[in-house]
C-alpha positions, 0 to 999 in steps of 0.5 A: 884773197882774190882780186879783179882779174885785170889791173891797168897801169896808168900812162902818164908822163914822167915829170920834166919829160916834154908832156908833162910840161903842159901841166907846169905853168903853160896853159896847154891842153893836154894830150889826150894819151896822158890820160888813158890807161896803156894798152898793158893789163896784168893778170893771174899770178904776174899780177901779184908779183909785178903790179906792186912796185910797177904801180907804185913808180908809174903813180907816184909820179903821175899824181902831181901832175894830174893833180896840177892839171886838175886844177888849172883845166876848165873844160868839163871834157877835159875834167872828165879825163882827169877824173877818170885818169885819177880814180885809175891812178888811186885804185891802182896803188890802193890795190898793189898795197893790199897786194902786199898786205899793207891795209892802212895805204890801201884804205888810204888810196882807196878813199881817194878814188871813191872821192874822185868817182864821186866828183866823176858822177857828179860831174857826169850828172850820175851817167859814168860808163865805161870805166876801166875800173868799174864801181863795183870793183873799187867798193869790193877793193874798200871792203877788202882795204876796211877787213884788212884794217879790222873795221868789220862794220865798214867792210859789211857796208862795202860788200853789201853795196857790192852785192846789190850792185851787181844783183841790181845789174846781172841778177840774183843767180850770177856766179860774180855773187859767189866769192862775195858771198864767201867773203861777206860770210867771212866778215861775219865769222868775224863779227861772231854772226855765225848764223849770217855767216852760214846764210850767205854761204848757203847763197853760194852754194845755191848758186854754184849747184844751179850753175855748175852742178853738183859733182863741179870744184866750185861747188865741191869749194861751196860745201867746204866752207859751208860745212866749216862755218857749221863747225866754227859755230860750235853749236851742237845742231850744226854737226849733222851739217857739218858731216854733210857738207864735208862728205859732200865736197869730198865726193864732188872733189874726188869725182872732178879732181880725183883723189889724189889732187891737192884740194881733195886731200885738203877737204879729207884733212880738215874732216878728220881735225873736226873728227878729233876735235868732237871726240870721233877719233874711230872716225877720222882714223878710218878716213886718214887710213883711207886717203893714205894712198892718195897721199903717196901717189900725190906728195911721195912717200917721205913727204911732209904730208905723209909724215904728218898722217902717219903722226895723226893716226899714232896720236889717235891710237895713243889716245885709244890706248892701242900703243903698240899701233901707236909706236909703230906708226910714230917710228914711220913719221920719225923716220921720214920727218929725220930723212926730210929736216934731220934729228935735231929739227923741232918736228923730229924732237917733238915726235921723238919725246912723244915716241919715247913716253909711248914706249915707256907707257908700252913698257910699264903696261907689259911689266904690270901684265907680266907681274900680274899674270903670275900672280894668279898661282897665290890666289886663295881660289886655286881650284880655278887655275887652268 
């Protein structure tokens, strides 16, 4: 789930600490630093991995005193600074607790910020700018905090009022429509709106072909998730789209990110278990072939990966009724899947019994054969042997 790439960590001072005595029963005005965000922004991956915990401790301890301070102030300046400091303040652990999957608190936090924003226009007569969090920000964080807490019909609402915000404010051709696009068609995936779903998907993609072109990764993301959502309507006039869509994403991948790159493997990967699923086991065996090599060059050849293809391909020839491909391309899975977790791994016995029931088929098959052949000497038309 992606996130706004800048958070900002509210500097407030700690209680019993000399500034925050301005808050406690002394009719002082505050320090102007106490309610600005500090010069520290968290991005990318530290973002994930830091901000929860560092959040939470500077919030925590801020919010009482902003809240004090609030309350005693008169001045519209001053209460413009609280307003802002406390709708940082909210944001900031709502988000750190959706960072950590925790949708009930963040919801929680997230209201409060809405709350204060409100207070803030208000007080602003409608005219807020310059926000380090801006509106469309925390509406993206409450749709997110409502999908988490499953109130499908909430988060709709919040994403709509994301989207025509930022069409309102940059167009109806802005890469920022992208990803909410995807994640408004996710919340009616969810709602069971397939229809809608693939709507908003075919947005993005427009969008992405326009801006990026269509040999681009983003694109190449587009057509994958637009030739998912024709699938996952299980609708019998989607499968062309879906065969489309997915061979469209493949090349796009293949000819930014190469074959061998993770993303294009993936795409391959999900094409052959649609294949499966609708009956084309001829298909998705050709495909698994094809990007075998791809898969060795990119993850090894006693890699997981590799051991799971070579496990697909002997399920699809089993199927097929060709054992003897079938046990041949099991025993390389065996092997790696023993190298990899050992013999008494779940994987290894899984793929070992369905090894073991292949080879008793192959066995009766050749021991009927042999039975039968010979049979052919007592037949009544006996002028017919060769």
């Amino acid at each position: 789930m992606k996130f706004p790439s800048g958070f900002w960590i509210v500097d407030v001072p700690e209680p019993g600490s000399e500034r925050a005595a301005q808050g406690s029963g002394r009719r002082c005005k505050p320090a102007p630093s106490a309610f600005q965000p500090s010069a520290m922004t968290l991005t990318g991956t530290s973002a994930s991995t830091c901000l929860p915990a560092q959040a939470k401790k500077h919030a925590e301890s801020a919010r009482s005193t902003l809240l004090t301070w609030k309350e005693k102030t008169t001045s519209n300046t001053e209460k413009k600074e609280i307003l802002e400091a406390l709708v940082m303040l909210y944001y900031t652990v709502g988000v750190a607790w959706l960072l950590q999957n925790h949708g009930r608190e963040a919801y929680f936090n997230l209201q409060k910020a809405e709350r204060n924003m409100k207070d803030l226009k208000e007080l602003c007569e409608g005219s807020v700018h310059r926000l380090q969090v801006s509106e469309k920000d925390l509406t993206i964080a409450l749709g997110r905090a409502s999908l988490a807490v499953h109130r499908l019909n909430l988060a709709l609402a919040y994403f709509e009022k994301a989207i025509g915000n930022v069409i309102a404010a940059r167009g109806d051709r802005t890469s920022d429509l992208v990803s909410l696009y995807e994640e408004i068609a996710q919340i009616e995936q969810l709602r069971r709106n397939h229809d809608q779903a693939i709507q908003y998907l075919q947005q993005a993609y427009s969008i992405c072909v326009s801006l990026f072109t269509e040999a681009s990764p983003q694109t190449a993301e587009a057509s994958a998730l637009l030739a998912k959502a024709h699938a996952l309507s299980g609708e019998a006039q989607h499968r062309d789209a879906v065969e489309i869509y997915f061979i469209k994403s493949i090349s796009a991948y293949q000819a930014t990110l190469g074959p061998t790159d993770y993303e294009t493997l993936t795409t391959i990967e999900e094409f052959c278990k649609w294949f499966v699923q609708n009956g084309e086991k001829q298909e998705a065996y050709r495909l698994l072939k094809a990007s075998l090599k791809s898969q060795v060059i990119s993850y090894g050849d006693c890699s997981e990966k590799v051991a799971e293809t070579f496990y697909n391909m002997g399920r699809i020839c089993f199927a097929k009724g060709d054992l003897r491909k079938a046990i041949q391309l099991l025993r390389k899975c065996l092997m790696i899947q023993i190298l990899l977790y050992g013999r008494e791994h779940s994987k290894s016995r899984d793929t070992k019994d369905l090894l073991t029931l292949m080879q008793r088929a192959s066995s009766h098959s050749s021991r009927w054969r042999r039975e039968t052949i010979p049979g052919r000497r007592h037949c009544i038309c006996k002028g017919t042997e060769a």
